[in-house]
N, C-alpha and C positions, 0 to 999 in steps of 0.2 A: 186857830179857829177854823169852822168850815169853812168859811168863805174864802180865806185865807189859800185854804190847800185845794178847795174846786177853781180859783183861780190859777194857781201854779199849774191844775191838771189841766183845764184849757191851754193855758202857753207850752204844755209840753206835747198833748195834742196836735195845735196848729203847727208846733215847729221838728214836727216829726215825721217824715217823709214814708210812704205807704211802702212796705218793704224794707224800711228802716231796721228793726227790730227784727231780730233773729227766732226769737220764738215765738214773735206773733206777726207775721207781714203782711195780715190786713190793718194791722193797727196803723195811726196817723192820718195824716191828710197829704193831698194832692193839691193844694192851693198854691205851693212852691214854686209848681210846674206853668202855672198860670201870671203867677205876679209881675213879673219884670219885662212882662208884651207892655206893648200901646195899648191902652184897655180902653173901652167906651163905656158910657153908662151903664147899659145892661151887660156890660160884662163884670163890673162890680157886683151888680145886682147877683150875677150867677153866681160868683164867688161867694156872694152875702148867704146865699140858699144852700150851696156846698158848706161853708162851715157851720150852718145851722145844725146841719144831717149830719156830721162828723160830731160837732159837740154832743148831739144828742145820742149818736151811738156809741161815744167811749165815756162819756160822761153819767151814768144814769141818775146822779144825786137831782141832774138839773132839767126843769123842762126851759128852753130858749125863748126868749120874749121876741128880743129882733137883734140883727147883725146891722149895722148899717155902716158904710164902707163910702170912705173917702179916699184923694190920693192929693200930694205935695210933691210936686216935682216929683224925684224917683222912688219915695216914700210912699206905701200905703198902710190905711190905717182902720182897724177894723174895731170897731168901740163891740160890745157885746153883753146882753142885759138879760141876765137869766134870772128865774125863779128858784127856791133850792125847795125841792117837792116836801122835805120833811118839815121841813118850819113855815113855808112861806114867806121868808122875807128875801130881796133882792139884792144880786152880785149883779157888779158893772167891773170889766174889765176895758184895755184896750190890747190890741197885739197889734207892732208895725211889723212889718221887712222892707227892707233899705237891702240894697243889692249892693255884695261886698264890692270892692274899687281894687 
């Protein structure tokens, strides 16, 4: 289903490192680079507005409703509520990263 494959395209997004990809190295996100500090509130927050603007530029099926960004011990956890522009009806994902041991 769509919902189905714009959620696989988010998690392969967020888990795609900027430079990743050989024949496209703007493609991905930069959130990698950030997750595994000490983070404070508004550092979530930034990350939450970073992957907004990442989904919505590799993603164009979706416009982003809200990112909202929790963390568990060394876990963080980004739940993600988009609209799909063609039908309007609603995708909710979530994408952690957990720092390998």
């Amino acid at each position: 289903t769509d919902e189905q494959l714009i959620k696989e395209s988010i998690h392969v997004i967020l888990n795609t490192r900027k430079g990743e990809m050989v024949m496209n190295r703007e493609f991905g996100s930069e959130i990698q680079n950030y997750l595994f500090e000490q983070l404070r509130p508004s550092d979530l927050n930034l990350l939450s507005l970073k992957i907004k603007e990442d989904i919505e530029t590799w993603e164009p099926r979706v416009s982003v409703i809200s990112v909202t960004a929790s963390a568990y011990e060394e876990t963080r956890y980004f739940e993600i509520l988009a609209e799909i522009k063609s039908t309007k009806s609603v995708v909710q994902t979530t994408v952690s990263f957990t720092p390998s041991k």
